[in-house]
KOLDO-793650 format. One record per residue: x, y, z of N, C-alpha, C, O in turn. Coordinates in steps of 0.02 Angstrom, whole numbers, padded with zeros to 5 digits. Layout:
BEGIN
[[X,Y,Z],[X,Y,Z],[X,Y,Z],[X,Y,Z]]
...
END
This chain:
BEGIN
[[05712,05529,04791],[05659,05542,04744],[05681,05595,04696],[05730,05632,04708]]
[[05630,05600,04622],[05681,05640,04581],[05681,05710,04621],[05662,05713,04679]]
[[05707,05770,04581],[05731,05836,04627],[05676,05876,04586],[05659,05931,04609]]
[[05648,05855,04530],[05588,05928,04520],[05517,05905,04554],[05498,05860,04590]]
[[05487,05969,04517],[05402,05994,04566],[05375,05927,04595],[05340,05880,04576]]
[[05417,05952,04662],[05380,05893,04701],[05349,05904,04765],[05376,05900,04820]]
[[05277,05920,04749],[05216,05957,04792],[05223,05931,04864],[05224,05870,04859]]
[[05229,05951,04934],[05200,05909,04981],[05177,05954,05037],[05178,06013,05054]]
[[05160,05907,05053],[05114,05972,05110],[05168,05978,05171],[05228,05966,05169]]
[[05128,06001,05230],[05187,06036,05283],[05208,05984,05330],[05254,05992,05370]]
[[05168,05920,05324],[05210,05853,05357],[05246,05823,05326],[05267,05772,05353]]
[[05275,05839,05248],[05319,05808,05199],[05287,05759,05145],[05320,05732,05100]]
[[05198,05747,05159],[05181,05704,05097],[05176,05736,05044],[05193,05796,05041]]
[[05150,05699,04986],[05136,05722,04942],[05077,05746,04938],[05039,05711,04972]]
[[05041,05802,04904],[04985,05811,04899],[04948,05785,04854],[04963,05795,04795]]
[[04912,05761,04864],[04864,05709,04821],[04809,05754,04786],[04782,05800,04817]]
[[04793,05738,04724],[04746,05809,04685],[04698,05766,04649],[04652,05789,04614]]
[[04709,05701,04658],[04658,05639,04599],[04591,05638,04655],[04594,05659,04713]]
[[04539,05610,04625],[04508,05586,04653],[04494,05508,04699],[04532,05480,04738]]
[[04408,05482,04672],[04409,05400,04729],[04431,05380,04654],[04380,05348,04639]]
[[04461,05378,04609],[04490,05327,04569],[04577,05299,04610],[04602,05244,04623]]
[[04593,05357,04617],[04664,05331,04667],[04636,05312,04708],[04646,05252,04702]]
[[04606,05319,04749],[04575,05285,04837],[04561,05197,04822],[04582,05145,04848]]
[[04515,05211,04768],[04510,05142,04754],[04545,05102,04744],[04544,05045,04767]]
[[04589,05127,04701],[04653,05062,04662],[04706,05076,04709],[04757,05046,04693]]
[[04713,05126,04786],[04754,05097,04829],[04723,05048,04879],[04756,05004,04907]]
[[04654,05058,04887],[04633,05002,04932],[04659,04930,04908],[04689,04885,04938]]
[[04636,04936,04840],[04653,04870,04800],[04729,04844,04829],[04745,04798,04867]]
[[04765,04887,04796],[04846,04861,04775],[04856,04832,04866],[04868,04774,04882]]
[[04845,04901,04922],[04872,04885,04995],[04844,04804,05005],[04876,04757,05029]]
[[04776,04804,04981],[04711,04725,05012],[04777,04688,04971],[04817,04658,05007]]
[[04784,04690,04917],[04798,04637,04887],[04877,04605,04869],[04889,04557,04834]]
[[04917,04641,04899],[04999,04650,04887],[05010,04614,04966],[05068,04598,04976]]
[[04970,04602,05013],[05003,04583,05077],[05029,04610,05129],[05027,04590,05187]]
[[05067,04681,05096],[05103,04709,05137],[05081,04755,05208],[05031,04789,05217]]
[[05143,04741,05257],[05129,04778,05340],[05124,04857,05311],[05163,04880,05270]]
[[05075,04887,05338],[05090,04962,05304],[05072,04993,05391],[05063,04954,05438]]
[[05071,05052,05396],[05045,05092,05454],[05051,05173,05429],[05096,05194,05393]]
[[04989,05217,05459],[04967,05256,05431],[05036,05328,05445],[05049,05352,05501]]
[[05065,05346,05387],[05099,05425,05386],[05144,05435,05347],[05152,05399,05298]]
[[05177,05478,05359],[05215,05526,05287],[05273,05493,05260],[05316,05468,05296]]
[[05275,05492,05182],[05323,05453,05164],[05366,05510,05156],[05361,05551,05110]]
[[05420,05513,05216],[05469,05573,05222],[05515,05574,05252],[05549,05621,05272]]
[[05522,05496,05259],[05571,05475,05303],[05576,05415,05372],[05622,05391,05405]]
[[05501,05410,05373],[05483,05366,05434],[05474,05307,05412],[05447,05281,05363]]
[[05517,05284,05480],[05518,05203,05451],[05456,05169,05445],[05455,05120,05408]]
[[05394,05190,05479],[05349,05148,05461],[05298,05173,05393],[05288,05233,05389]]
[[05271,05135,05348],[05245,05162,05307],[05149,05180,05283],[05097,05159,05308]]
[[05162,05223,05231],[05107,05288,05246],[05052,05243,05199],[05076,05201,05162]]
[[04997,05251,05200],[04935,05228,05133],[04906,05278,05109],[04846,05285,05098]]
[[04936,05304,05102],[04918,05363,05038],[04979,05374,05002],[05035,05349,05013]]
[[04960,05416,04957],[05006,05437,04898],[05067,05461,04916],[05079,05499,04962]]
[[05115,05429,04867],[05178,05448,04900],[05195,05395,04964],[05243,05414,04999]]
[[05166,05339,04982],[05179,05301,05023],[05253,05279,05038],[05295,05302,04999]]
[[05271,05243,05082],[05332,05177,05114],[05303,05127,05135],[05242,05132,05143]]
[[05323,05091,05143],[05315,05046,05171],[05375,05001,05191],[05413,04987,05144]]
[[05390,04976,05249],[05445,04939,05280],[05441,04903,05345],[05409,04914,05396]]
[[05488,04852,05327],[05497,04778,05368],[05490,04725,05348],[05504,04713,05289]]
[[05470,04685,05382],[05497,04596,05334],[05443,04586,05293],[05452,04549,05245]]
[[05369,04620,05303],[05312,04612,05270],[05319,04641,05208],[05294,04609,05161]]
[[05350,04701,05193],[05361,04743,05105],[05330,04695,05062],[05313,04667,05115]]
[[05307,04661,05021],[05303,04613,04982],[05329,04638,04918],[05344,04590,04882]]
[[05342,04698,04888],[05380,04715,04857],[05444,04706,04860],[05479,04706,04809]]
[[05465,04698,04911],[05545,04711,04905],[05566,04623,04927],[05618,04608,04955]]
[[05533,04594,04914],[05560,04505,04914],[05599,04522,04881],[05656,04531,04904]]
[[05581,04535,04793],[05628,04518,04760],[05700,04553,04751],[05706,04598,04709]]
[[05733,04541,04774],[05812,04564,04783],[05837,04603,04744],[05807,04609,04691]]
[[05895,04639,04753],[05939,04667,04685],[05960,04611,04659],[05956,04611,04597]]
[[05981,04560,04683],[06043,04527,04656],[05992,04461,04636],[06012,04403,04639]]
[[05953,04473,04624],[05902,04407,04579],[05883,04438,04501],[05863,04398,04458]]
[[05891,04519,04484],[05895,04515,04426],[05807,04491,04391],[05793,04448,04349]]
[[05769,04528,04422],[05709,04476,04381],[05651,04545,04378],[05645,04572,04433]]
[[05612,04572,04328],[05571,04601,04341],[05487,04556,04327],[05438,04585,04302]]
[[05486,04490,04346],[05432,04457,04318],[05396,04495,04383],[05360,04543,04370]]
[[05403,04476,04449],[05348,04493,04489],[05330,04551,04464],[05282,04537,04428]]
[[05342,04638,04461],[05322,04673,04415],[05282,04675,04364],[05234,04709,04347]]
[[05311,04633,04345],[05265,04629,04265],[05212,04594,04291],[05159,04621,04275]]
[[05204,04535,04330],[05151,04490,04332],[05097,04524,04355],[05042,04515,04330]]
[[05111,04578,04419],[05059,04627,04456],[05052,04662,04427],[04991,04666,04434]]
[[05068,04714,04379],[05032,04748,04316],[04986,04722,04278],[04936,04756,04268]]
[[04989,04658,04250],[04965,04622,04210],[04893,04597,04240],[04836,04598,04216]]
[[04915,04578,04297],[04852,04557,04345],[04801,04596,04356],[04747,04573,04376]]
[[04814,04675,04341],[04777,04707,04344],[04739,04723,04265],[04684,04750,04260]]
[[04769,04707,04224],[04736,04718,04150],[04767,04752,04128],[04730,04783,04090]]
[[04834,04779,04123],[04882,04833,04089],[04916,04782,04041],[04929,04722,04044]]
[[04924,04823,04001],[04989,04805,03949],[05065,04835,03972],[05077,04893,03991]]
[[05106,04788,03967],[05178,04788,04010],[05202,04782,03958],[05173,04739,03925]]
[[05272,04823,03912],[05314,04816,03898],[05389,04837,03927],[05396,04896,03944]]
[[05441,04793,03933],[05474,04825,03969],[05541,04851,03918],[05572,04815,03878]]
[[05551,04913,03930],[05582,04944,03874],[05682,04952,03885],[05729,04967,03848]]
[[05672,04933,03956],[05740,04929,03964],[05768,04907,04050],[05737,04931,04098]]
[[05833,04856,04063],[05834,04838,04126],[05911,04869,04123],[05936,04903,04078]]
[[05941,04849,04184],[06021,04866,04201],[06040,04841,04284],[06017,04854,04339]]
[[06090,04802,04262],[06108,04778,04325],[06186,04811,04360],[06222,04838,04319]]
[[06202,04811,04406],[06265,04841,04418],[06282,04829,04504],[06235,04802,04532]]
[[06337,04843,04548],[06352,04844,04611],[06388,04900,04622],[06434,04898,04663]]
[[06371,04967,04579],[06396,05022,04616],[06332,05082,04590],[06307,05096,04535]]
[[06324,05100,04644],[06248,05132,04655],[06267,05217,04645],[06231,05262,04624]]
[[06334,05217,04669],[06348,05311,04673],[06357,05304,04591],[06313,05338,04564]]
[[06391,05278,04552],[06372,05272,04476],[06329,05306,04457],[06317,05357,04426]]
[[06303,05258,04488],[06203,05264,04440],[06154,05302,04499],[06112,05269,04529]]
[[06163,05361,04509],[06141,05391,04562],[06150,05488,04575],[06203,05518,04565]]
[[06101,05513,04592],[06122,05598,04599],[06082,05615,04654],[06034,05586,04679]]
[[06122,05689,04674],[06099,05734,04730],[06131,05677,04799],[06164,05627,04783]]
[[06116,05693,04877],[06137,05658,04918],[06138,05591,04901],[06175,05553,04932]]
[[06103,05571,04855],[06089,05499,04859],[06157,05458,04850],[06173,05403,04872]]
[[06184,05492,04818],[06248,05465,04788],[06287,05499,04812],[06328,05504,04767]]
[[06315,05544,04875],[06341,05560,04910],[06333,05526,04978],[06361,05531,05033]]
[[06290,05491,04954],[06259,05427,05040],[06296,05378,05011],[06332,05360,05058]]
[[06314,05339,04957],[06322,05284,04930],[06401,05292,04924],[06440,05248,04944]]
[[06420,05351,04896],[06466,05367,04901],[06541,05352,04976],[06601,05337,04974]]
[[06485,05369,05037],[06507,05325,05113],[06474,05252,05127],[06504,05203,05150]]
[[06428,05255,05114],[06392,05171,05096],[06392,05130,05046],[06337,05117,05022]]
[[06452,05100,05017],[06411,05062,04946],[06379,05030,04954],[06385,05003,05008]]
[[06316,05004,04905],[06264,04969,04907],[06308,04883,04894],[06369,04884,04884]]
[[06276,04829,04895],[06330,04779,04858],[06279,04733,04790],[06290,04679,04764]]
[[06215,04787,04778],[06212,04759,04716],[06120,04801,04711],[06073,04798,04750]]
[[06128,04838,04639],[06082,04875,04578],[06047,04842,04529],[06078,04797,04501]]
[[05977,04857,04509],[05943,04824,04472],[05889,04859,04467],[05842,04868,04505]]
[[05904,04879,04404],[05829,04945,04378],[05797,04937,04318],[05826,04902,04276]]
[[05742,04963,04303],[05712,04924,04250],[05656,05002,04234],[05640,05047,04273]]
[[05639,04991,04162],[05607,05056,04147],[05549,05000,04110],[05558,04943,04089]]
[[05502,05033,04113],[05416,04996,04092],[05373,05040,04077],[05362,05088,04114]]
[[05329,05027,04000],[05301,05070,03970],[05233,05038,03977],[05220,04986,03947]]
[[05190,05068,04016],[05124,05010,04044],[05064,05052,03998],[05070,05109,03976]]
[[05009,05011,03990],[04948,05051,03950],[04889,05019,03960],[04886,04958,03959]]
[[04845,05049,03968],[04765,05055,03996],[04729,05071,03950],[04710,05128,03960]]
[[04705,05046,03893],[04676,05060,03835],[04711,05113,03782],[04725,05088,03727]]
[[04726,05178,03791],[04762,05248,03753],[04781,05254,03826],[04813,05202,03835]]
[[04780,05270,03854],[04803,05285,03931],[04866,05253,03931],[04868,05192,03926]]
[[04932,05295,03937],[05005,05267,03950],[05043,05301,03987],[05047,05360,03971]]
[[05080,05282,04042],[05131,05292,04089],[05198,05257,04066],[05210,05213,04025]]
[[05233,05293,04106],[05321,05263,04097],[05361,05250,04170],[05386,05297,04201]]
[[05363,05183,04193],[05369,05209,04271],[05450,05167,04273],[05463,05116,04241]]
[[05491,05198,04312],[05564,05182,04332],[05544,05136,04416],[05508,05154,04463]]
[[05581,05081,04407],[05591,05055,04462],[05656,05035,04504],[05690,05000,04466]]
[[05686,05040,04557],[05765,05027,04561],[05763,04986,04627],[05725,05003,04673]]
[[05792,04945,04630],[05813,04870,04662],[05863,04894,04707],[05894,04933,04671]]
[[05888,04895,04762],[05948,04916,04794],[05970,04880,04855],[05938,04886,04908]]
[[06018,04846,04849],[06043,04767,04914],[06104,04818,04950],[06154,04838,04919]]
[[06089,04833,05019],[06131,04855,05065],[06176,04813,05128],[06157,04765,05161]]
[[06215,04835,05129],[06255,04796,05166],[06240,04762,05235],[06276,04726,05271]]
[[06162,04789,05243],[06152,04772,05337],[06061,04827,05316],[06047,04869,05273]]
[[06026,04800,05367],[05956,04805,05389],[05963,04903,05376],[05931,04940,05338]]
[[06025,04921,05431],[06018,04975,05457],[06016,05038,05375],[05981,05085,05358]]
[[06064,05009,05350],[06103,05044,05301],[06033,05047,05258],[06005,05102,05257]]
[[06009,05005,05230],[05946,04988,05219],[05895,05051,05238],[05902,05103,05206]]
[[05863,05050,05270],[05821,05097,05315],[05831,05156,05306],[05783,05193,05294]]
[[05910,05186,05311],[05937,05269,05314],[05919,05287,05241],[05886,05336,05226]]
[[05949,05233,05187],[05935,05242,05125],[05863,05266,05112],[05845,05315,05080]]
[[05812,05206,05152],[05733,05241,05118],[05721,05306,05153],[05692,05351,05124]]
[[05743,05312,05214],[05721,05391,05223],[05739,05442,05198],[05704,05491,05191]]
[[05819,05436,05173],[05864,05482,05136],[05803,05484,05064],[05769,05534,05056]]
[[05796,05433,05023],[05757,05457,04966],[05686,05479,04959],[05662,05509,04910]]
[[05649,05459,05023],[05594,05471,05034],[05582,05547,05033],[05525,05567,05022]]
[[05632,05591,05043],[05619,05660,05094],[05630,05674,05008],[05648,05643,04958]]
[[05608,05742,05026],[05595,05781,04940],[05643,05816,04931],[05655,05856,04977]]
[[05688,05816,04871],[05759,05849,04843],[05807,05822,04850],[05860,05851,04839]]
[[05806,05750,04873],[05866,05731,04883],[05900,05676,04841],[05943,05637,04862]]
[[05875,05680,04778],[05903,05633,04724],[05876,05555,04712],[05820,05540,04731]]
[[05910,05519,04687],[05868,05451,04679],[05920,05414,04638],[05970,05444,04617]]
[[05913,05357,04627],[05930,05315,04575],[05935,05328,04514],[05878,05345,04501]]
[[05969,05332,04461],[05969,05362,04395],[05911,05327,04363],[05910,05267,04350]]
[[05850,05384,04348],[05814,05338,04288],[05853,05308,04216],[05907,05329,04197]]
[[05821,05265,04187],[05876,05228,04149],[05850,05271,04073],[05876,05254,04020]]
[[05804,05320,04075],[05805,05375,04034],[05859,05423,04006],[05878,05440,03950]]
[[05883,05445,04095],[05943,05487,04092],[06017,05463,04055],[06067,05492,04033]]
[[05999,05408,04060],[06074,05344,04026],[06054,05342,03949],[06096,05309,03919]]
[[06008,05366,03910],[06001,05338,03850],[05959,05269,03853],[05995,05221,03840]]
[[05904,05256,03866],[05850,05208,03877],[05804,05223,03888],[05790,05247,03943]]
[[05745,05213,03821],[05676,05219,03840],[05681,05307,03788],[05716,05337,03748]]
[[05612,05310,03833],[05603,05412,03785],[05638,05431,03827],[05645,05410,03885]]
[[05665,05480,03798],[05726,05522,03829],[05672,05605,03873],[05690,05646,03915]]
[[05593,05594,03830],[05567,05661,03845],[05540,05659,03906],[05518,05712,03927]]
[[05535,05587,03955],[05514,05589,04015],[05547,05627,04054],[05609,05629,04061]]
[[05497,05665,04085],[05510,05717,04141],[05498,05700,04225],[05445,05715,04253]]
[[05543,05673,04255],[05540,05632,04317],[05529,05693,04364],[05572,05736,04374]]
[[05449,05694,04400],[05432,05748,04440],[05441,05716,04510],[05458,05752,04557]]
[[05429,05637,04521],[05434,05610,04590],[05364,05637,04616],[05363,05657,04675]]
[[05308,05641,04581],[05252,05655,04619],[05214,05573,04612],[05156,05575,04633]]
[[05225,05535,04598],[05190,05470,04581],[05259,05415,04610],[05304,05385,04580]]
[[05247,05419,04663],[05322,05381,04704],[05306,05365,04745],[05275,05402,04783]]
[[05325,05276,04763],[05310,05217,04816],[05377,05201,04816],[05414,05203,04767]]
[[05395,05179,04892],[05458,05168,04920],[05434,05086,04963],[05383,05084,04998]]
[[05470,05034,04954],[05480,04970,05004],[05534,04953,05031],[05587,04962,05000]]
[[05536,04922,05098],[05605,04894,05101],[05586,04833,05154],[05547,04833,05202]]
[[05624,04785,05131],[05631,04721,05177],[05688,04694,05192],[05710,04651,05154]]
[[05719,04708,05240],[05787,04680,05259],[05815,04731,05224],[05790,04786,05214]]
[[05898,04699,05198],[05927,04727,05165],[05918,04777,05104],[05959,04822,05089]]
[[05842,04759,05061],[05849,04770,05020],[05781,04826,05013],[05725,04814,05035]]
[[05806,04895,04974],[05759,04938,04967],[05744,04940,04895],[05788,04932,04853]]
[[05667,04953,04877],[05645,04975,04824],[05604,05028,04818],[05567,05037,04867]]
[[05596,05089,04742],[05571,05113,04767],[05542,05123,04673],[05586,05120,04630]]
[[05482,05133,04657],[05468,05162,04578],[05442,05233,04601],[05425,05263,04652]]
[[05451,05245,04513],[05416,05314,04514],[05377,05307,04429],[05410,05289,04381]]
[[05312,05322,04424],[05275,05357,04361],[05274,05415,04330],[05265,05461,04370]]
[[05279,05433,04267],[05262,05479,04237],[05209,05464,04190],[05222,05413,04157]]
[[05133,05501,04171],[05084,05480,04126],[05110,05527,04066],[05146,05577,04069]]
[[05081,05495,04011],[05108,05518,03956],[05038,05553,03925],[04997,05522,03891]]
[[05032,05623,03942],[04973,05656,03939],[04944,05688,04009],[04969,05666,04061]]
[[04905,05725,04014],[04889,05756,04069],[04816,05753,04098],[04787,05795,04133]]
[[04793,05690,04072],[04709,05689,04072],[04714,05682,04165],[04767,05686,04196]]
[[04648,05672,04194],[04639,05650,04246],[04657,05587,04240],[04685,05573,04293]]
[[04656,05533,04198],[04669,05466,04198],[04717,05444,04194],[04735,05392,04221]]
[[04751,05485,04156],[04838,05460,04132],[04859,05478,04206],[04897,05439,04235]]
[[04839,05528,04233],[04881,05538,04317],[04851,05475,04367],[04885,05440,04404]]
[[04789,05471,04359],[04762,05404,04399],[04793,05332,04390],[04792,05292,04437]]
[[04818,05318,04330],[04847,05277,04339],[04927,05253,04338],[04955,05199,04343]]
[[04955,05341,04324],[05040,05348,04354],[05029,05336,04425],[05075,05303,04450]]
[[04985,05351,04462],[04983,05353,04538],[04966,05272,04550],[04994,05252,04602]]
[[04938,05235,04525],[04926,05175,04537],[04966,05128,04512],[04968,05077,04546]]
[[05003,05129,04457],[05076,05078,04431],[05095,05083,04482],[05087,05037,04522]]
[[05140,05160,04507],[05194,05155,04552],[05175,05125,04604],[05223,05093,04627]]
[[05126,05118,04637],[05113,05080,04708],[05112,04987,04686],[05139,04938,04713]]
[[05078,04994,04638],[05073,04920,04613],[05151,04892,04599],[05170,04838,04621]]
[[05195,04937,04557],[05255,04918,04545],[05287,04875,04590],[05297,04815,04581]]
[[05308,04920,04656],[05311,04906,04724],[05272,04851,04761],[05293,04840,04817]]
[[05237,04827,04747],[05191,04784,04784],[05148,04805,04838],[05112,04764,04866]]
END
């Protein structure tokens, strides 16, 4: 997850500061995405949390069907859309070397693990004036296990992430990746994980950075 202000309380979640507008639109996304979830801290445990800052993992993820190595951000887009947002997607990138495109341990993990295939995509979503910018990254590991270490390694706070495709020259360059609006999946091999930034500081623009990223994810 990214490495700045990233709030969590003393079991490793995030601290949640929105109101029932997030409660609601996570009941939604969890009812309606399919996925196995189970209740606790997204900080490393393999099973995953329903609240903010969630995981979720095992064959159920419904997020993480879609593979690195399929290259496609329609499911994304389609579950944004489904919800009534405007989706543009402002930039994708495909690749099979992850310490590349990667900082802090994360890429010192990849660095002994290569991944065997990357796929990230940046999306500028909008809710009437209400706009977020959320990074999503695709990641195909060599085996279940390798898989798994990865989501806990990024789950835990400071320990780097996937290069937003900001940092590369894509998209606004002025996004400031705090990792406080961050959903992690993994199914099998393959982990995913987004993150939001709202563009403005209303209560709403944060209500619905907190709700892309879970939706992103499935």
């Amino acid at each position: 997850m990214s490495w700045r202000n990233q709030p969590r309380d003393r079991r490793g979640r995030w601290t949640k500061t929105g109101g029932g507008l997030v409660v609601a639109v996570l009941a939604l996304v969890v009812g309606a995405g399919g996925a196995s979830t189970t209740a606790g801290a997204a900080g490393g445990a393999a099973g995953g949390g329903t609240t903010a800052g969630r995981s979720v993992s095992g064959s159920q993820g419904s997020g993480a069907r879609v593979r690195a190595r399929a290259k496609s951000t329609t499911r994304v887009v389609q579950r944004l859309r489904s919800r009534g947002l405007r989706v543009t997607e402002r930039g994708v990138d495909a690749d099979d070397d992850c310490a590349a495109h990667s900082y802090g341990q994360v890429r010192e993990f990849f660095g002994r693990q290569p991944c065997t295939a990357l796929y990230r995509a940046l999306f500028e979503v909008r809710d009437g004036r209400v706009t977020v910018v959320v990074a999503v990254a695709w990641v195909d590991m060599p085996d279940d296990d390798q898989a798994r270490r990865l989501q806990q390694l990024v789950d835990r706070n400071g320990t780097g992430n996937l290069t937003e495709l900001t940092k590369e020259g894509r998209g606004p360059r002025s996004v400031q990746w705090t990792g406080q609006h961050y959903t992690s999946a993994r199914d099998g091999v393959t982990f995913v994980n987004a993150q939001a930034e709202p563009v403005g500081s209303t209560a709403r623009a944060i209500g619905l950075a907190e709700s892309v990223a879970m939706a992103a994810v499935g």
